[in-house]
N, C-alpha and C positions, 0 to 999 in steps of 0.2 A: 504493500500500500504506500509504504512512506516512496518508493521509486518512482513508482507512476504521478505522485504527488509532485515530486520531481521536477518530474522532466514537461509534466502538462505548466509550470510556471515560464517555462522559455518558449511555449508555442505559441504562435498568432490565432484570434478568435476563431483564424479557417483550418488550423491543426499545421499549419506549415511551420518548421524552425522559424523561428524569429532572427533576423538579420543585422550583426550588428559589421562593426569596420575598426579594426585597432590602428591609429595612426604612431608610428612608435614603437620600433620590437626592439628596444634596445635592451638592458637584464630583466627590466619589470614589464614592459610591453611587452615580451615576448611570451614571458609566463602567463599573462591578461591573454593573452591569445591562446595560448596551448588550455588552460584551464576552460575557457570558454567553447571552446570545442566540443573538448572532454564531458562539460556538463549539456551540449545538445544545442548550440546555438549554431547557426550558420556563419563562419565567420569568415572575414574578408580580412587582409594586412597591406599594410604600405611604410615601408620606411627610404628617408632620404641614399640610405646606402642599403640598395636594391638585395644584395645577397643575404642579407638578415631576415628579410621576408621572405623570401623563399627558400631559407631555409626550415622553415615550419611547412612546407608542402606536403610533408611527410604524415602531418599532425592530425590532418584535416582543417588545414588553414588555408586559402584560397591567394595568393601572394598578388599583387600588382605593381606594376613599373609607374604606375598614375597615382596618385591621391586621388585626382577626379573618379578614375574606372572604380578603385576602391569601394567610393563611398556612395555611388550610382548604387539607389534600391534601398539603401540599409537602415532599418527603423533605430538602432543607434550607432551612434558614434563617440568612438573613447579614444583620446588625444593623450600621450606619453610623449610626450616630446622635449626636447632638452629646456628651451625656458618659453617665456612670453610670445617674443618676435618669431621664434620658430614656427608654435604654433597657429600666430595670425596669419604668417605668412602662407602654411600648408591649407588651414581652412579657404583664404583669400584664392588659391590658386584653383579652387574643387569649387566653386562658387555655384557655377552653372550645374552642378551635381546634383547637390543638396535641397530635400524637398523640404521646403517652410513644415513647422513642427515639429520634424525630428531631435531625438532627445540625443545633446551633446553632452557626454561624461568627461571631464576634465580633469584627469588624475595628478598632472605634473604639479610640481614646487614650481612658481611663477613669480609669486610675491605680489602684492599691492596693486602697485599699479598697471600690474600686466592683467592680472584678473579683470580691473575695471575695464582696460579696454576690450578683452577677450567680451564681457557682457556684453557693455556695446556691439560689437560686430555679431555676438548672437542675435543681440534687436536686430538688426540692422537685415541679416538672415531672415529672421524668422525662426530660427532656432531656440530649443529649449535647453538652456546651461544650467547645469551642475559642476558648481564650486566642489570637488571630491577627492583632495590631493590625499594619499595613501601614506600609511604609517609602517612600515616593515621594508626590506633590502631582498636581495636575491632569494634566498631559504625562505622568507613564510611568503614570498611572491609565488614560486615553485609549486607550493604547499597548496596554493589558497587562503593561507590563512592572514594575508593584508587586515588592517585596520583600515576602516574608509573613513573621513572625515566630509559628510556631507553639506552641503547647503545648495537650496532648489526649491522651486513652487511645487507646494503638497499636491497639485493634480495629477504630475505624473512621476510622482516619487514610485510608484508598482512596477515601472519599467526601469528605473532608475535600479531599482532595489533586488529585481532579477536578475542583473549584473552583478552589482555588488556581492550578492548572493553564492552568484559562482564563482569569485575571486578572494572574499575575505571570510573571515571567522568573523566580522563584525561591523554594523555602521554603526555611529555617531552620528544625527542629527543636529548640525548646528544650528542652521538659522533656514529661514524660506528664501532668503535671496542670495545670490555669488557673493563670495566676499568674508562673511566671516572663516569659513573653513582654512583659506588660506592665510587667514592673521593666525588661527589658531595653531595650524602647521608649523609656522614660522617660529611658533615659542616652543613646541616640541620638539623643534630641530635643535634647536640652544640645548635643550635640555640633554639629547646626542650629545651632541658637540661636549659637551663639559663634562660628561661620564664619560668619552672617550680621553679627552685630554687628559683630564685628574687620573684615571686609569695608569695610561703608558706616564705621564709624571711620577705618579708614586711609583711604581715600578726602576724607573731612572734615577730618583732618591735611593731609594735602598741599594743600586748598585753603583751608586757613585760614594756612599756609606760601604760600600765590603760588603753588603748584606747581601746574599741569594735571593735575589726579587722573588725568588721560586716563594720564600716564606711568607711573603705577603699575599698571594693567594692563600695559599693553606693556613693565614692567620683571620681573613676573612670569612673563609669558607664556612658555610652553615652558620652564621651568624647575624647580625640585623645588617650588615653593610653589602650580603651576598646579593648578587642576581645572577640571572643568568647571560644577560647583558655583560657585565661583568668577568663572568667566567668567559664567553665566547674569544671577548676583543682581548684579554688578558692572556689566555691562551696563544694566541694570534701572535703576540707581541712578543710573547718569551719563544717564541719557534721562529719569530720572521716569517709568518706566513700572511702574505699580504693580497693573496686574491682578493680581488677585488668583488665586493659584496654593495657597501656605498662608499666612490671614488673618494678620492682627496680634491678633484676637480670638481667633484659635485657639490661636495663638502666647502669646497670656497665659495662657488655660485652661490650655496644656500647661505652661508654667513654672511655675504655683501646685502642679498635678499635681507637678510635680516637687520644688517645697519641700516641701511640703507629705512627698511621700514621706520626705525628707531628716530632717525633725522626728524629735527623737529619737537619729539616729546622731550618732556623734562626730566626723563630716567638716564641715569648713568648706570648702563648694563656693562660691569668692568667686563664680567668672566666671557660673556658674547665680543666684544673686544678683542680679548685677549686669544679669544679661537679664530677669529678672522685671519689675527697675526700670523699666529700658529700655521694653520692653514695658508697663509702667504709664502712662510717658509717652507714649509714642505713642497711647494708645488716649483720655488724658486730654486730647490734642490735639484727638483728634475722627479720627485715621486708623485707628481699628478696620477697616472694609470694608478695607482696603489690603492689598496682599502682603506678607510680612517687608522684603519691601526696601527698606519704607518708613524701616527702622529709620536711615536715613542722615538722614532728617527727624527723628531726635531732639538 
């Protein structure tokens, strides 16, 4: 019962799959498309560098060399794309595609004022945007198990949340209109950012102390300062294992996002700061491609 339950949420009132179009198969778009398959959706991909979409051909992903061919037909559209300009620029180019009222899922980290204009150009469409940037890196993208951070008009939050459904362990509802989700993201990225730094920091204490940084996990371990956060990027750091899960180039993009949001208010956020810097360095080193937990190499 619960299967057919299922799978009757992804079909159109005429029992056909429901169509959607992933613009973006970069580590998280990719997974948004494999997982959407997998749970019965019809799905279409397009990315600026062609051989990433096709390389889910395999998958039951339907590849194109267009954005426009892509997203010709598809009752949604879910946008991963590197920032703001990317993404206006690939909707702007599919123009003539896009049929007024299709729901646009908008998962990427943009910040402030890319979001606004993203809304706009949905008016401007006819398009229905969802503010829905995602909470989780490659493993719970893989998984399904994303956090979705929503904001949208309640009318077609059921199409919205069919998606979501097939990609995450979880929405958040933030607000009915674009815009808050991505303020909200933008503080849980800080909040990364500084369990990563303080992390590979303490870790660099102890070993510039003679200590086995090794004891500082196993001094936290099982304790109120553990997570699994924690253990993952800790682990990461004492092996040098720096595959890339979320970049250090991503990781800057989203700190500037974040000053950059900041500009203006009357907060002195040191430790957001001080991760930007971090993050400058790191990438001035030459370890951009790297996971955050390269950040122990600063």
């Amino acid at each position: 019962m619960e299967r057919s339950f299922q799978r009757s949420k992804f079909m159109t009132d005429h029992g056909k799959k429901r169509s959607v179009t992933v613009l973006g198969t970069g580590m998280i778009g990719a997974a948004v498309a494999r997982n959407l398959a997998r749970k019965g959706f019809d799905v279409s991909a397009w990315n600026r560098s062609s051989e990433k979409a096709h390389a889910l051909a395999n998958e039951g992903v339907a590849a194109f060399d267009d954005p426009g061919d892509a997203m010709r037909g598809a009752a949604i559209i879910v946008t991963v794309l590197k920032d703001g300009p990317a993404t206006a620029e690939t909707i702007r180019a599919a123009r003539s595609a896009v049929a007024k009222g299709t729901v646009w899922l908008q998962l990427g980290t943009v910040g402030i004022p890319a979001i606004e204009d993203l809304s706009a150009l949905a008016e401007d469409y006819g398009l229905v945007l969802y503010d829905a940037p995602v909470q989780g890196t490659r493993q719970p993208a893989e998984q399904g198990k994303l956090v979705i951070l929503a904001s949208g008009p309640a009318d077609r939050r059921a199409d919205a949340q069919s998606v979501f459904d097939a990609i995450g362990q979880r929405t958040i509802w933030v607000a009915d209109a674009p815009g808050a989700s991505s303020r909200l993201k933008l503080a849980l990225n800080s909040f990364v950012f500084t369990l990563t730094h303080a992390t590979a920091e303490t870790l660099a204490i102890a070993r510039a102390l003679g200590i086995d940084p090794q004891l500082v996990v196993e001094a936290i371990t099982g304790g109120p300062l553990d997570s699994g956060y924690f253990q993952g990027k800790g682990a990461a750091m004492l092996t040098n294992d720096f595959a890339p899960s979320f970049t250090v180039a991503n990781g800057l993009k989203d700190a500037r996002l974040v000053a950059d949001a900041l500009t203006g208010t009357d907060l002195q956020a040191d430790l957001a700061a001080a991760s930007l810097l971090r993050f400058e360095r790191l990438n001035e080193a030459g370890h951009g491609g790297k996971d955050i937990a390269a950040s122990i190499l600063a």
